[in-house]
SEVO-606679 format. One record per residue (C-alpha): residue in three letters; z, y negated, x negated; residue number from 1. Coordinates in Angstrom, 2 decimals, always signed. Last residue first. Layout:
<drenpas>
   residuo        pz        py        px   num
       ALA         Z         Y         X   NUM
...
</drenpas>
This chain:
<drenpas>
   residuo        pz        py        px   num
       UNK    -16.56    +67.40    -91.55   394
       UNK    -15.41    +71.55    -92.26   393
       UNK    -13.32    +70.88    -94.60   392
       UNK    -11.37    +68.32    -93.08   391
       UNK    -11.70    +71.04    -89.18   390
       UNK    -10.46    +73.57    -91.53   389
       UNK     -7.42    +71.77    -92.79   388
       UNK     -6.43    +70.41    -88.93   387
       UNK     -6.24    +74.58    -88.34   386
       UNK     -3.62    +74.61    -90.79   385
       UNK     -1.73    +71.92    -89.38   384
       UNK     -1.96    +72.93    -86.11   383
       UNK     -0.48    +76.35    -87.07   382
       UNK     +2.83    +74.90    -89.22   381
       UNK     +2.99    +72.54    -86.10   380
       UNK     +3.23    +75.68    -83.66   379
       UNK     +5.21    +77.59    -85.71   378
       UNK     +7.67    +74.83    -85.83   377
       UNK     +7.92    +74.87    -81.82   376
       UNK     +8.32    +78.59    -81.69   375
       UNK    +11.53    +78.02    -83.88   374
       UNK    +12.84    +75.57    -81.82   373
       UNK    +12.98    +77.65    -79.18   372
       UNK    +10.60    +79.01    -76.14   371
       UNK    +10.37    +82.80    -76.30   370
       UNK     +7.75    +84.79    -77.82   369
       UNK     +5.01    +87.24    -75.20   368
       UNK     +6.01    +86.84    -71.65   367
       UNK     +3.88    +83.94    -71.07   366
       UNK     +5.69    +81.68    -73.44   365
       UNK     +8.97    +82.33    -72.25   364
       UNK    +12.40    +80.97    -71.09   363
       UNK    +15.58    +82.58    -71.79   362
       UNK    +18.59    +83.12    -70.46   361
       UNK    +20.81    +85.18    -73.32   360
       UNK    +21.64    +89.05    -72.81   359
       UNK    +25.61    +88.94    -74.36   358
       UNK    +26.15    +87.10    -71.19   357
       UNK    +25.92    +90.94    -68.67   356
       UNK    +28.63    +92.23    -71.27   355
       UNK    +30.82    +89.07    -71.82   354
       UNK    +30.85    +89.17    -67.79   353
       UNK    +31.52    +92.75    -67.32   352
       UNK    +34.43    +92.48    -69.24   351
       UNK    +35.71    +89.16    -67.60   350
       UNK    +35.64    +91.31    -64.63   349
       UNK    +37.68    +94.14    -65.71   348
       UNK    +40.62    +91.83    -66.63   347
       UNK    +41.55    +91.80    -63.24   346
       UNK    +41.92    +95.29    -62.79   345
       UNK    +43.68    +95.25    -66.58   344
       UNK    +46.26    +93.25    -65.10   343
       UNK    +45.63    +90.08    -66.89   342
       UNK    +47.59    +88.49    -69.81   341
       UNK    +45.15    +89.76    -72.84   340
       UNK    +42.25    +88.11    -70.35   339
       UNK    +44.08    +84.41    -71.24   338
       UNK    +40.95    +83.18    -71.29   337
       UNK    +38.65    +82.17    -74.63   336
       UNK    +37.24    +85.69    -74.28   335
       UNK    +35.52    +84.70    -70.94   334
       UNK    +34.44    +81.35    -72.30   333
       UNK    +32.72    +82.88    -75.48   332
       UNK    +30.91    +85.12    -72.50   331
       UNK    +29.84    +81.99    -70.58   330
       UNK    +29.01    +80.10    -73.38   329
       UNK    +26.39    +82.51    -74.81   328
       UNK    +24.07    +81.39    -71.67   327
       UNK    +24.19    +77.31    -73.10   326
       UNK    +22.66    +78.90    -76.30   325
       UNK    +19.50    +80.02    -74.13   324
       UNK    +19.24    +77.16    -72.20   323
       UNK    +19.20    +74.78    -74.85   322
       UNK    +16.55    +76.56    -76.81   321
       UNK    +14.44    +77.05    -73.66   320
       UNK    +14.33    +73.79    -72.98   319
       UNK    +13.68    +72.29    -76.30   318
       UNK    +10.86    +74.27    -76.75   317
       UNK     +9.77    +72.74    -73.32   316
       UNK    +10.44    +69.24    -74.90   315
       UNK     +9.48    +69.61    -78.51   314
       UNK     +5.99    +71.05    -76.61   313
       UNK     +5.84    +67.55    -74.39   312
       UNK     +6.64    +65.17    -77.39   311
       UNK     +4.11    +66.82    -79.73   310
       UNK     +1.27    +66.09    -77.24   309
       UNK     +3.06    +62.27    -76.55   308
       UNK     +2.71    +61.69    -80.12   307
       UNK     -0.92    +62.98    -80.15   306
       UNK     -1.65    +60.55    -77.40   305
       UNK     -0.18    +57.59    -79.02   304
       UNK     -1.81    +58.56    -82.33   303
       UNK     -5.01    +58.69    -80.86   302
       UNK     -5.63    +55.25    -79.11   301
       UNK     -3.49    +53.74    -81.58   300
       UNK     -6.19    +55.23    -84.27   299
       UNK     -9.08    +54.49    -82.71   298
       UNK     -8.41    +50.78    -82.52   297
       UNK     -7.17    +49.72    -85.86   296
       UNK     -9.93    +52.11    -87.50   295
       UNK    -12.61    +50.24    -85.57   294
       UNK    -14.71    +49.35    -89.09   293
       UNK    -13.57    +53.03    -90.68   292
       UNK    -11.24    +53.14    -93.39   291
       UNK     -8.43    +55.48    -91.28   290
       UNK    -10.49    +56.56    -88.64   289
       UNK    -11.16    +60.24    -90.18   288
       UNK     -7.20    +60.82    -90.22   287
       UNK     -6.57    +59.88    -86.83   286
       UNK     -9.43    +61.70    -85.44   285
       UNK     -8.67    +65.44    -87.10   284
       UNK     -4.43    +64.73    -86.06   283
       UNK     -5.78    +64.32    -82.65   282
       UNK     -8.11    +67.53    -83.25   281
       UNK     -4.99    +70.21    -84.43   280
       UNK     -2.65    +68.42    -82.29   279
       UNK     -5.30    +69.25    -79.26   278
       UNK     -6.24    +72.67    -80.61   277
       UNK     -2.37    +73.89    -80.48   276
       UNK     -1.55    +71.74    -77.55   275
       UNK     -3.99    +73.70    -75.73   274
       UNK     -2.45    +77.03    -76.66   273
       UNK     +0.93    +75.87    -76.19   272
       UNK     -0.17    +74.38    -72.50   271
       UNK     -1.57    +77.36    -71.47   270
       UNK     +1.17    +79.39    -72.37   269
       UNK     +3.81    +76.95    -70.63   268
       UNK     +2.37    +77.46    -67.84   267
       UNK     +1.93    +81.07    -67.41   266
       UNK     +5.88    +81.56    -68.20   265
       UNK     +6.59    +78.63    -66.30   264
       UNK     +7.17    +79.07    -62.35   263
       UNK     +8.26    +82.66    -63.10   262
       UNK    +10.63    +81.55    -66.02   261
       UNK    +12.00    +79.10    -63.88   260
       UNK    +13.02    +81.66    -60.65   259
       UNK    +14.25    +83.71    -63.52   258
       UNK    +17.00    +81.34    -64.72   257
       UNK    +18.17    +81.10    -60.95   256
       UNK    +18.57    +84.85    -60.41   255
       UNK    +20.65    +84.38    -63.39   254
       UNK    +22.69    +81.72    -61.95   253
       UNK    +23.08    +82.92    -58.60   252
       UNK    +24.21    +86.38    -60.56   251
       UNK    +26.54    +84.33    -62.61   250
       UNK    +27.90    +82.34    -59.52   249
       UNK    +28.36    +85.76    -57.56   248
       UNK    +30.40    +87.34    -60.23   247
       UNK    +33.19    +84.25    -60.51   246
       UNK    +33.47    +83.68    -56.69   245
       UNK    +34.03    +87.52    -56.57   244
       UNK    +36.51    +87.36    -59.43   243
       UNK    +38.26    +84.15    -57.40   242
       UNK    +38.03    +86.06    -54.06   241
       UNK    +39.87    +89.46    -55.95   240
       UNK    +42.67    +87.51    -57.43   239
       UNK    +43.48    +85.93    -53.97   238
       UNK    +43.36    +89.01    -52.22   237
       UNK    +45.95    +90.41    -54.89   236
       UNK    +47.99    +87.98    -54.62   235
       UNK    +48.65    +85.19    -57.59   234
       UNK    +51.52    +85.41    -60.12   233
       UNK    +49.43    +85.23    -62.73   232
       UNK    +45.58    +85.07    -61.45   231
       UNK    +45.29    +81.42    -61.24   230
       UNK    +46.01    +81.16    -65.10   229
       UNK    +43.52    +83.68    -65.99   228
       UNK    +41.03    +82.52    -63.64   227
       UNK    +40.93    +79.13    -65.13   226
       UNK    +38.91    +79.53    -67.66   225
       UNK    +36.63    +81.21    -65.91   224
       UNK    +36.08    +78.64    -63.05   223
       UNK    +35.72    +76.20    -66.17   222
       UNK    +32.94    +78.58    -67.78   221
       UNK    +31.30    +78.90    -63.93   220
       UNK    +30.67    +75.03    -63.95   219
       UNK    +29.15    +74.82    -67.23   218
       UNK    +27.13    +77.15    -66.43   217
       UNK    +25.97    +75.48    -63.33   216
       UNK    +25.30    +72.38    -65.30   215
       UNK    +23.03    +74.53    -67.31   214
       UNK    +21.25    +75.68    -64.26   213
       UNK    +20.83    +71.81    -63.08   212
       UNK    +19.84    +70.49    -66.80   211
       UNK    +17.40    +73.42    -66.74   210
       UNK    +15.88    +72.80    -63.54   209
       UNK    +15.66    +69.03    -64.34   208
       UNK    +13.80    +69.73    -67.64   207
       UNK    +11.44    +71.66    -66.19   206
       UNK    +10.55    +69.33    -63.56   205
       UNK    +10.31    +66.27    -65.80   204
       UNK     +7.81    +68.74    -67.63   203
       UNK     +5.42    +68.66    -64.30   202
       UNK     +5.89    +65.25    -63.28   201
       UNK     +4.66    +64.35    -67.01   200
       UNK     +1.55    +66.34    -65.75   199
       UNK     +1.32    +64.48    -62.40   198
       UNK     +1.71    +60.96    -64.08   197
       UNK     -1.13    +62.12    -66.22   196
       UNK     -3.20    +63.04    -63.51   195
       UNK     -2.26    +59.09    -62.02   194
       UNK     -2.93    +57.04    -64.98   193
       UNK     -5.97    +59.30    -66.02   192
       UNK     -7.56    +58.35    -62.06   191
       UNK     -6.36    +55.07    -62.19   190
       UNK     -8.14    +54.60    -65.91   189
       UNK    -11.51    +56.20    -64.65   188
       UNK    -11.87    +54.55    -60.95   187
       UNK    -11.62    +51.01    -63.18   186
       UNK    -14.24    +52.07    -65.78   185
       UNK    -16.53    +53.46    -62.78   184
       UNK    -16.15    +50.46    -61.23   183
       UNK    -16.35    +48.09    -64.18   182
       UNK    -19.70    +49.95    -65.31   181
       UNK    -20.95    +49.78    -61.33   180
       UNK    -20.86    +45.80    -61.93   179
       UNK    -22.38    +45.28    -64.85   178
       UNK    -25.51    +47.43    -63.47   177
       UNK    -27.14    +50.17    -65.16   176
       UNK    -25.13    +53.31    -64.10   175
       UNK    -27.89    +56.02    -63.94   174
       UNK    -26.41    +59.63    -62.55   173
       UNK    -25.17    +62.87    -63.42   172
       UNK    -22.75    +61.03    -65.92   171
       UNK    -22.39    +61.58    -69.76   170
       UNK    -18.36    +61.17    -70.48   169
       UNK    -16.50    +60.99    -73.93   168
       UNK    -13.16    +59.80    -72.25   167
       UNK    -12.68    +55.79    -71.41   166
       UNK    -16.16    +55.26    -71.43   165
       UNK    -18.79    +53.72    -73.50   164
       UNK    -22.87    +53.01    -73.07   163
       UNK    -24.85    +53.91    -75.77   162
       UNK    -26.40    +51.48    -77.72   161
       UNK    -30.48    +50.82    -77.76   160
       UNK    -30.86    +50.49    -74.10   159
       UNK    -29.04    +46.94    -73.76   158
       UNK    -28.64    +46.51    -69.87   157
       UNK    -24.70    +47.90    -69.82   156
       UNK    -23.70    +45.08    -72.10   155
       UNK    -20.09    +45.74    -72.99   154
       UNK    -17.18    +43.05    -73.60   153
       UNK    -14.07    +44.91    -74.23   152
       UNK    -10.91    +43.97    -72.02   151
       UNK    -11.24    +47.88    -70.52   150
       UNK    -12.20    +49.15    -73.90   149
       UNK     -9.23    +48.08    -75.75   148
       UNK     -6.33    +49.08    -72.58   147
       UNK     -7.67    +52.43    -72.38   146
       UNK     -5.43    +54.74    -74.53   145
       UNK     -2.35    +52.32    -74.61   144
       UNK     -2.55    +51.69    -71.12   143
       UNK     -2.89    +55.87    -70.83   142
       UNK     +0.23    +56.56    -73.58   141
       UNK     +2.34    +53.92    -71.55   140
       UNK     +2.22    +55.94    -68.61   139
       UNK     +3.09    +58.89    -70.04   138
       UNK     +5.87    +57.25    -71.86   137
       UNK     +7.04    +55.62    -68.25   136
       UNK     +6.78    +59.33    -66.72   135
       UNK     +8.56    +61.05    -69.80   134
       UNK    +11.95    +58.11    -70.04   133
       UNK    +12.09    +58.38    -66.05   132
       UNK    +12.55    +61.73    -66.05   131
       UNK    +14.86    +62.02    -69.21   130
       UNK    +17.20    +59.13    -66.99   129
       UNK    +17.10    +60.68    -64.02   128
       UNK    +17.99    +64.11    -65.52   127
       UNK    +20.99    +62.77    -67.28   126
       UNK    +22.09    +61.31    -63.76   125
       UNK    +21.61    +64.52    -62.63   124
       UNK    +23.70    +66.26    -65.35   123
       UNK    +26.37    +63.83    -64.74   122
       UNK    +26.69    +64.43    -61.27   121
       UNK    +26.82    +67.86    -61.16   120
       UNK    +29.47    +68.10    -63.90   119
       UNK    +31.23    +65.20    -62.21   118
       UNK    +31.46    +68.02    -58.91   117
       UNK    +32.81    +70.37    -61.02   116
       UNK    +35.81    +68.53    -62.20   115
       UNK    +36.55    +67.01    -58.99   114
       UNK    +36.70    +70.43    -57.77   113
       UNK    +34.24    +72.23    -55.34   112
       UNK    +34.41    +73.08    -51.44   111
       UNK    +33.01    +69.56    -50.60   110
       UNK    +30.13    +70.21    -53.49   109
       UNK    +28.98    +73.26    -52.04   108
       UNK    +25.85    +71.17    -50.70   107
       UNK    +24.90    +70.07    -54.04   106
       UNK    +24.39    +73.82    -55.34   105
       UNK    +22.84    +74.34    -51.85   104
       UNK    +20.03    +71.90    -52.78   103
       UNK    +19.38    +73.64    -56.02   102
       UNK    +19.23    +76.82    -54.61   101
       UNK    +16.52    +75.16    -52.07   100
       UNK    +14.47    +73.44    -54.94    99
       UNK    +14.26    +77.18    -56.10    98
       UNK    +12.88    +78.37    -53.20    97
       UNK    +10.84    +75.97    -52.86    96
       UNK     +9.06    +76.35    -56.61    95
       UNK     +8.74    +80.54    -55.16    94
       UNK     +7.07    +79.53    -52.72    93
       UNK     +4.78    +77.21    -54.20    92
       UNK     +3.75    +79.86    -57.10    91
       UNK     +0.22    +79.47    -56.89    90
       UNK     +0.12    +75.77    -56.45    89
       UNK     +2.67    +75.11    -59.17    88
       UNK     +0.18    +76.99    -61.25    87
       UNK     -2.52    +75.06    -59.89    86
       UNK     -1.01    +71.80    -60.70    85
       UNK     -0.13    +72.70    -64.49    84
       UNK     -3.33    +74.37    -64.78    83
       UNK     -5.17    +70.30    -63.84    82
       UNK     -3.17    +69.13    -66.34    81
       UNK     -4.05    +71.12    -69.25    80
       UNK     -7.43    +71.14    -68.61    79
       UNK     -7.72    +67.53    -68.37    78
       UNK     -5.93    +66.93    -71.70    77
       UNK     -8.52    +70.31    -73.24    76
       UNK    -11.47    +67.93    -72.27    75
       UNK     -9.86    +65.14    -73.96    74
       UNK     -9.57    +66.39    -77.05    73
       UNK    -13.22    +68.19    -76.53    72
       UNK    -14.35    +64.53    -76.45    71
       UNK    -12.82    +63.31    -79.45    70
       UNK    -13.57    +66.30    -81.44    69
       UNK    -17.62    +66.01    -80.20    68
       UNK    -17.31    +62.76    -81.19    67
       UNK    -15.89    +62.97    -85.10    66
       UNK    -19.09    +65.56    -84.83    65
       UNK    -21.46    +63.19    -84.11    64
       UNK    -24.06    +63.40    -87.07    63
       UNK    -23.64    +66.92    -87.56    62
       UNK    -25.12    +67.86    -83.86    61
       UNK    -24.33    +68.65    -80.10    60
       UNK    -24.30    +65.12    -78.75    59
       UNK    -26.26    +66.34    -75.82    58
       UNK    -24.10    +69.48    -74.95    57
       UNK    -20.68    +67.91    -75.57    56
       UNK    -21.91    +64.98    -73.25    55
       UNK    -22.97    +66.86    -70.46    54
       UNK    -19.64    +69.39    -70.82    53
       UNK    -17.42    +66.42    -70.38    52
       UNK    -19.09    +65.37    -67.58    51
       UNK    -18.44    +68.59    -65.78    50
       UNK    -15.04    +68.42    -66.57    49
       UNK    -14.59    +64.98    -65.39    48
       UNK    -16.77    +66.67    -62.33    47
       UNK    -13.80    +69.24    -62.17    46
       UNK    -11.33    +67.23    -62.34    45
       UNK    -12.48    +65.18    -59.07    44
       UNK    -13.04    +68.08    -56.76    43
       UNK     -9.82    +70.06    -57.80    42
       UNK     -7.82    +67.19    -57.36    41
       UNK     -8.93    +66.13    -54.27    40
       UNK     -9.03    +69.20    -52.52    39
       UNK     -5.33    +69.62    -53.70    38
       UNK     -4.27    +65.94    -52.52    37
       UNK     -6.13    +67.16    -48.74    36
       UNK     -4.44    +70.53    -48.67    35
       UNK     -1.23    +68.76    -49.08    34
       UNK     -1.97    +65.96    -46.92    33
       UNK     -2.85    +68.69    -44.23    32
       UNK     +0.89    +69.90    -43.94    31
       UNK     +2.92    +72.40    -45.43    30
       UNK     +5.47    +73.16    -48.14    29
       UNK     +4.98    +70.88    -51.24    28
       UNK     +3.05    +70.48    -54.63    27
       UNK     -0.29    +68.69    -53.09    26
       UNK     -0.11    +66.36    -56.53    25
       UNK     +0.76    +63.66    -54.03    24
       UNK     +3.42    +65.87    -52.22    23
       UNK     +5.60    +65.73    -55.37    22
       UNK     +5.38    +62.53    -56.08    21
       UNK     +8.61    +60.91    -53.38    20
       UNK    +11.38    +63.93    -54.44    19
       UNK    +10.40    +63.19    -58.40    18
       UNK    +10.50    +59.46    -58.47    17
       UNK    +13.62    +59.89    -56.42    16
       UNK    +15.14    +62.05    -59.44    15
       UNK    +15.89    +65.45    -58.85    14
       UNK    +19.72    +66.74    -59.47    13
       UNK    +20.70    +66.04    -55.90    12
       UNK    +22.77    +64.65    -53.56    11
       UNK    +24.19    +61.73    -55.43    10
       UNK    +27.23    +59.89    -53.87     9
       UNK    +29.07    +62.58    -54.11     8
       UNK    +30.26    +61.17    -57.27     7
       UNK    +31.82    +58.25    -55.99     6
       UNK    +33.37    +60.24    -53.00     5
       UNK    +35.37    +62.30    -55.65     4
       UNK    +36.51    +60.09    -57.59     3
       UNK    +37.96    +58.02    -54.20     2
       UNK    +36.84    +54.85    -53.33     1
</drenpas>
């Protein structure tokens, strides 16, 4: 088998898992399974919701306030997930258009080099594997999160305790019989297995879009780099195809870069400002367990989810930071030629391109800081502070 049929033998930077949950989360083109999934969704969050606003409202006092934390944690987890859906919702066309410029990426492949075609295929293998890494710890936060209360032994029939859930829930309705509790119990964990599945989907997404556009870069820095040398002693039709190959990949790649920051920018505010309160009241339970009977319990049950909080806004800060420095390369690479050798037509186009790179790609937090590493401190200096009110406050 040839190099080059090995790597063809991915066709595209999504992993399966992706491709095959995308439609259950109603984020696809078309068809009454999607409006179905988004009915669903909608419906079912909303009475979570709905029963998170019960309880808030009749535990409103001093003595339950390491509850009323808990339960607006959880609140903000479902909020968070349920704008991550809607926002794909809202923008669907432009999510398929930009699954589409990924697809034609792959499908330029035969007309590629060797070289550019492992660049392809090593970013999506990279992409399968950071997928698969977010949806299994996502996973693992949930059986984590539930698993104690699920093997706990509760009598529903004793009136003077109150009844526990997964989340801090106060249903529209009487559930008094052993067998209901289980239900509901059951229905509770496939239902946060499953929304948090979706909202892992939802970063794996990001990440693969930027591992794709920076692959692209990549690919247009080698095409650069060899421009010089194909150049010299080349025709003058010849020249002028490469420098047109050259142009249109940066502007595919641009127009790319922006397709993300219009799927995200709204997103990714959302989710700092919840992340904000939730690290803020995670951190709040974790510290008041510690010396409490249950302290074991309540704090793997929070520290897994506050891990997996701080996880997901390294990761989109992470993002943005990559992407960004990846969009210097292209100019560096264009001044790393052999431009000094070109006819100064040809060199022309190398200009232009250090001018148009000297701009970075960059992803936002709804149009008002960008996403770095630097946003991503700011947001644990913040968190921390708040935590330091919410101590005082107890």
């Amino acid at each position: 088998m040839t190099p080059k049929s090995k790597i063809m033998t991915r066709k595209s930077t999504l992993s399966r898992a992706v491709e095959i949950t995308l439609p259950v989360f109603g984020i696809w083109p078309g068809g009454l399974c999607v409006i179905i999934c988004r009915v669903f969704w909608v419906v079912t969050v909303a009475f979570i919701l709905l029963c998170h606003y019960r309880y808030f409202m009749s535990h409103l006092n001093a003595e339950s306030f390491y509850d009323l934390v808990d339960c607006m944690s959880s609140f903000l987890a479902y909020v968070k997930s349920i704008m991550k859906f809607i926002m794909f919702w809202i923008n669907q066309g432009k999510l398929m258009e930009t699954l589409t410029l990924m697809a034609d990426d792959w499908s330029d492949h035969a007309n590629n080099t060797v070289a550019s075609m492992r660049v392809m295929g090593r970013k999506a293998k990279t992409s399968n594997r950071i997928t698969n890494t977010i949806l299994t710890l996502h996973i693992a936060t949930i059986i984590g999160y539930c698993t104690g209360l699920l093997i706990a032994d509760v009598d529903v029939t004793d009136e003077t305790i109150e009844v526990p859930y997964i989340n801090k829930l106060d249903f529209p309705f009487p559930i008094n019989t052993q067998l209901m509790y289980r239900f509901v119990l059951i229905a509770e964990y496939v239902h946060m297995i499953i929304i948090n599945w979706g909202a892992g989907l939802a970063n794996a997404v990001l990440l693969t879009m930027v591992l794709h556009i920076t692959g692209q870069i990549d690919i247009l820095v080698y095409w650069v780099s060899e421009f010089a040398s194909e150049s010299l002693g080349s025709e003058r039709e010849s020249i002028a195809k490469s420098a047109r190959k050259i142009i249109q990949k940066h502007q595919r790649i641009i127009y790319f870069s922006e397709n993300i920051e219009i799927l995200y920018k709204y997103m990714t505010l959302c989710l700092f400002a919840s992340n904000l309160i939730l690290m803020c009241l995670l951190g709040f339970t974790i510290i008041t367990a510690i010396g409490s009977p249950n302290a074991a319990e309540q704090i793997l049950r929070s520290i897994l989810f506050y891990t997996i909080t701080n996880l997901e806004a390294f990761l989109f800060c992470f993002a943005g930071e990559y992407l960004s420095n990846k969009s210097t390369l292209v100019g560096i690479g264009a001044y790393n030629t052999a431009w000094y050798n070109l006819h100064p037509k040809d060199g022309r186009v190398l200009l232009f391109l250090m001018l148009r790179s000297q701009k970075q790609l960059t992803l936002t937090v709804g149009k008002m800081m960008d996403l770095s590493l630097e946003s991503f401190t700011n947001i644990m200096k913040a968190s921390g502070s708040y935590l330091s009110v919410l101590l005082a406050m107890q």
